[in-house]
MOPAC internal coordinates of N, CA, C and O (Angstrom, degrees):
PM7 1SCF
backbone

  N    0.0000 0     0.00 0     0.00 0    0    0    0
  C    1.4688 1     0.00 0     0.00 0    1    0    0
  C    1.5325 1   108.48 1     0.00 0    2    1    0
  O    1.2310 1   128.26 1   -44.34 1    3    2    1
  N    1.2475 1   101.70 1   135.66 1    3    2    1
  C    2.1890 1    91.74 1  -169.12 1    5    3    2
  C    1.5141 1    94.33 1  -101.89 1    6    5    3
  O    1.2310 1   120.98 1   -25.32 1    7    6    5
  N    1.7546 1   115.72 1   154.68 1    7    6    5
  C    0.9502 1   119.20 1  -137.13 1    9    7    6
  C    1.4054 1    98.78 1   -94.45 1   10    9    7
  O    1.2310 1   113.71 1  -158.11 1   11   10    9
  N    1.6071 1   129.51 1    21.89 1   11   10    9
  C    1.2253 1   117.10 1   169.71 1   13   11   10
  C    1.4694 1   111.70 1  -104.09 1   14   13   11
  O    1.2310 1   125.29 1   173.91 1   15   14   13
  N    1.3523 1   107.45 1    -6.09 1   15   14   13
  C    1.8323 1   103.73 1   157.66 1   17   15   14
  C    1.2707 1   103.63 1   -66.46 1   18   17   15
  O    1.2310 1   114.01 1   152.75 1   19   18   17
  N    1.4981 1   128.95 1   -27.25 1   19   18   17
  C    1.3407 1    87.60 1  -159.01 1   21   19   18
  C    1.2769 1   111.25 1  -120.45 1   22   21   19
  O    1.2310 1   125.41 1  -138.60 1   23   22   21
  N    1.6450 1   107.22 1    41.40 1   23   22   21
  C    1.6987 1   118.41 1   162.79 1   25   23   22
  C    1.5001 1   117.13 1   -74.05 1   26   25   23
  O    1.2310 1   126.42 1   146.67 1   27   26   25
  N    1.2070 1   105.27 1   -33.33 1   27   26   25
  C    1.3858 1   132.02 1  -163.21 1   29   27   26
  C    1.7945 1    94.81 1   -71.66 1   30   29   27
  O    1.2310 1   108.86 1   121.56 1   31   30   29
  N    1.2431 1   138.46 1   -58.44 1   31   30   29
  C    0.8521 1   150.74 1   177.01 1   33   31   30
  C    1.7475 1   116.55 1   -67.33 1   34   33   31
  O    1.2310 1   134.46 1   156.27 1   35   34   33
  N    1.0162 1    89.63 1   -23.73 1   35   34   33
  C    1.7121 1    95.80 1  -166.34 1   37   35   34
  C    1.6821 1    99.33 1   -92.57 1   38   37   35
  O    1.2310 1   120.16 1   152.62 1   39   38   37
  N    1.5634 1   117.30 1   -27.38 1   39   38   37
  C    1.2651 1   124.01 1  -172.52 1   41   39   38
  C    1.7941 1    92.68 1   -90.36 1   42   41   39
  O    1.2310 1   105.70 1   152.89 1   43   42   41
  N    1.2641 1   144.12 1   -27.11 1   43   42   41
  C    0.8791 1   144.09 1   130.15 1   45   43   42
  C    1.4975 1   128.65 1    -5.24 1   46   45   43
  O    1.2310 1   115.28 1   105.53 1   47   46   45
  N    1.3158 1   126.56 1   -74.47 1   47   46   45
  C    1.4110 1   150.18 1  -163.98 1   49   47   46
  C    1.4212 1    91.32 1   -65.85 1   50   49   47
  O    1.2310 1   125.09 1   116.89 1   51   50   49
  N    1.9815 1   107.83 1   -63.11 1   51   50   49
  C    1.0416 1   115.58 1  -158.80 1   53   51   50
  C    1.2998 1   106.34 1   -69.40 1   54   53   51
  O    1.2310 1    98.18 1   154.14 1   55   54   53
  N    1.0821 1   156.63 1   -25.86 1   55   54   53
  C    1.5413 1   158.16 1   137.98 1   57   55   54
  C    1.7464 1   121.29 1   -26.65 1   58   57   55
  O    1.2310 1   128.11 1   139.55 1   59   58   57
  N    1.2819 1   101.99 1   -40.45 1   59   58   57
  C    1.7129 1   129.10 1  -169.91 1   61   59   58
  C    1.8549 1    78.05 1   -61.07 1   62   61   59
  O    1.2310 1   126.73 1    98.12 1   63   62   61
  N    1.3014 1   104.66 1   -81.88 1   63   62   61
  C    1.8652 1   128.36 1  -176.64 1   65   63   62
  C    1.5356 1   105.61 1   -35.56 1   66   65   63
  O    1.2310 1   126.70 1   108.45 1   67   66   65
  N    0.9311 1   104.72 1   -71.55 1   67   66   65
  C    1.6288 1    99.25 1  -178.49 1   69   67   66
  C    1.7322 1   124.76 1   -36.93 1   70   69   67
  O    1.2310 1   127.79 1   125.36 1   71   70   69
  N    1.8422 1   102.61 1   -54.64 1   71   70   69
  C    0.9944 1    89.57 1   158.42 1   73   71   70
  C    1.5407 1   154.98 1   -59.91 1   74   73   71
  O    1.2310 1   131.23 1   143.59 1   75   74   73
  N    1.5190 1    95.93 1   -36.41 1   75   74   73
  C    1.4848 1   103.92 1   151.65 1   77   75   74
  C    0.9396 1   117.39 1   -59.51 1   78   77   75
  O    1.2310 1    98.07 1    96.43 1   79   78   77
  N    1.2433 1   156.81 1   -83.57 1   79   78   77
  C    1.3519 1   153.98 1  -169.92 1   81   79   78
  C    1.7459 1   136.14 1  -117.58 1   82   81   79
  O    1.2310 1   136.45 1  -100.30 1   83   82   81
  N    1.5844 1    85.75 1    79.70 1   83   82   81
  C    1.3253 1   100.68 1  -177.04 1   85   83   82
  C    1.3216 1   145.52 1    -6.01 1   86   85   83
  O    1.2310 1   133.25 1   131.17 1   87   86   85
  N    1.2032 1    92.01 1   -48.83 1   87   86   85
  C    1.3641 1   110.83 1  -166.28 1   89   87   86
  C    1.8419 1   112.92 1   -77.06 1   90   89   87
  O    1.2310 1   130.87 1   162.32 1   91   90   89
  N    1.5797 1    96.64 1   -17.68 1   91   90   89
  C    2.0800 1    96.06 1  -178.96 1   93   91   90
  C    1.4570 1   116.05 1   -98.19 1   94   93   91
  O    1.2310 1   133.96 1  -142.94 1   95   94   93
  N    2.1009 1    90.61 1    37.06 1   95   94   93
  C    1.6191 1   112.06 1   174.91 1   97   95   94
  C    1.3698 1   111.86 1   -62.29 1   98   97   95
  O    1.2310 1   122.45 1   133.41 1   99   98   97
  N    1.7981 1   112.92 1   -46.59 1   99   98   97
  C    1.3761 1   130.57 1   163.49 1  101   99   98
  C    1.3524 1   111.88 1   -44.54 1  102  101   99
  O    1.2310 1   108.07 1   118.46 1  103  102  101
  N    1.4270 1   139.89 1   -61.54 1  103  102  101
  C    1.2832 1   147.19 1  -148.88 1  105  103  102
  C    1.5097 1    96.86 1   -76.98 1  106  105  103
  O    1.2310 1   122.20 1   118.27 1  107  106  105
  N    1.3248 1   113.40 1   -61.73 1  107  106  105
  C    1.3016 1   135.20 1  -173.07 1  109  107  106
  C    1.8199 1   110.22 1   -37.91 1  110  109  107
  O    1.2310 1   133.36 1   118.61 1  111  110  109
  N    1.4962 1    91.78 1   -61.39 1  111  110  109
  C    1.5934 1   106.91 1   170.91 1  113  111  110
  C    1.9143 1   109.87 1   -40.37 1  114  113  111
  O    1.2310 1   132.59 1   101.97 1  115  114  113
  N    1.6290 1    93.29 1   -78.03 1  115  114  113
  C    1.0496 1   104.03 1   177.72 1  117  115  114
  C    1.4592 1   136.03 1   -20.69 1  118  117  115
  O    1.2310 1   125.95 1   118.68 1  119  118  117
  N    1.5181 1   106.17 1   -61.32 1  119  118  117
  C    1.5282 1   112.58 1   179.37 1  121  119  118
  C    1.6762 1   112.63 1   -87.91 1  122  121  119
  O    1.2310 1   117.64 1  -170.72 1  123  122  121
  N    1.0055 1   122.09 1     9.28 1  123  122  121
  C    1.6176 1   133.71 1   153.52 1  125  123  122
  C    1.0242 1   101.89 1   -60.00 1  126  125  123
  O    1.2310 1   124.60 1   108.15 1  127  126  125
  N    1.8858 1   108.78 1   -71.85 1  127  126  125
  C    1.5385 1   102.20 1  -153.56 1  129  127  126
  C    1.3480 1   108.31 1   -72.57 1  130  129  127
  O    1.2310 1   118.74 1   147.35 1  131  130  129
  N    1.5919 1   120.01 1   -32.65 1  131  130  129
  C    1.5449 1   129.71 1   166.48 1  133  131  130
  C    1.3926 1   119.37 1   -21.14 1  134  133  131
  O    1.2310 1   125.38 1   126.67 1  135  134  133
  N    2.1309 1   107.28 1   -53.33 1  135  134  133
  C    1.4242 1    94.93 1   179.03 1  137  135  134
  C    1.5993 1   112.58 1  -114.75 1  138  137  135
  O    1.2310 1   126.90 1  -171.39 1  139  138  137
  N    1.2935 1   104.33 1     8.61 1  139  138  137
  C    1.9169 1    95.80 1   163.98 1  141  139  138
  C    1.7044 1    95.44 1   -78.19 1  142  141  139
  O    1.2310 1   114.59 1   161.20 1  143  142  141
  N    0.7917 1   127.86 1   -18.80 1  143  142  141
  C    1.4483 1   125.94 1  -167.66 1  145  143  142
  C    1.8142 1   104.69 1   -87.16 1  146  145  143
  O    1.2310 1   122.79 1   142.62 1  147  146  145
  N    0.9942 1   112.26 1   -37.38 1  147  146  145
  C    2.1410 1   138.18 1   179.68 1  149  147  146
  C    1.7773 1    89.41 1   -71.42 1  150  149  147
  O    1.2310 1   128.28 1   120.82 1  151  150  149
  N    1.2814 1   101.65 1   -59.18 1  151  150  149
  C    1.6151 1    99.16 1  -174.01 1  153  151  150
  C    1.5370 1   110.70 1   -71.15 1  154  153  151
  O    1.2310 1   111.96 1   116.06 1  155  154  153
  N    1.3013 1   132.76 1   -63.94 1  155  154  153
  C    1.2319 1   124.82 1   158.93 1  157  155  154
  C    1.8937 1   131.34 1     3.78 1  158  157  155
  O    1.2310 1   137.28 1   123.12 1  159  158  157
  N    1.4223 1    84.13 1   -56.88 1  159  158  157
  C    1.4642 1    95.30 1  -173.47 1  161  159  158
  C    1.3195 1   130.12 1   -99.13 1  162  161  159
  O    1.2310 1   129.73 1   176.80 1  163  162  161
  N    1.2082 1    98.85 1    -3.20 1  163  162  161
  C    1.9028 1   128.09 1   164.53 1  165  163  162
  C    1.1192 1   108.16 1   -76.21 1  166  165  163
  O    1.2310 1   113.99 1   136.82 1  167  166  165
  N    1.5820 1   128.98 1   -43.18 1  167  166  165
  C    1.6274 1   120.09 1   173.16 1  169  167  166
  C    1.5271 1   123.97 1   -81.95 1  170  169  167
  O    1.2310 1   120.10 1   180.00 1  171  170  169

């Protein structure tokens, strides 16, 4: 599966979470940019 399907989905989830629980707005952020940033630099 190439990894721009699965932004779409992943920004999804991460939206689902947030609303439930506010507060893993920080976390949530975080490990996004963690691996667009991991993936970035692999290609």
């Amino acid at each position: 599966m190439p990894i721009h399907n699965l932004q779409p989905l992943a920004a999804l989830i991460a939206g689902i979470l947030i609303l439930v629980f506010p507060r893993l707005l920080n976390y949530v952020v975080a490990l996004y940019l963690i691996i667009v940033g991991v993936l970035g630099l692999m290609r």
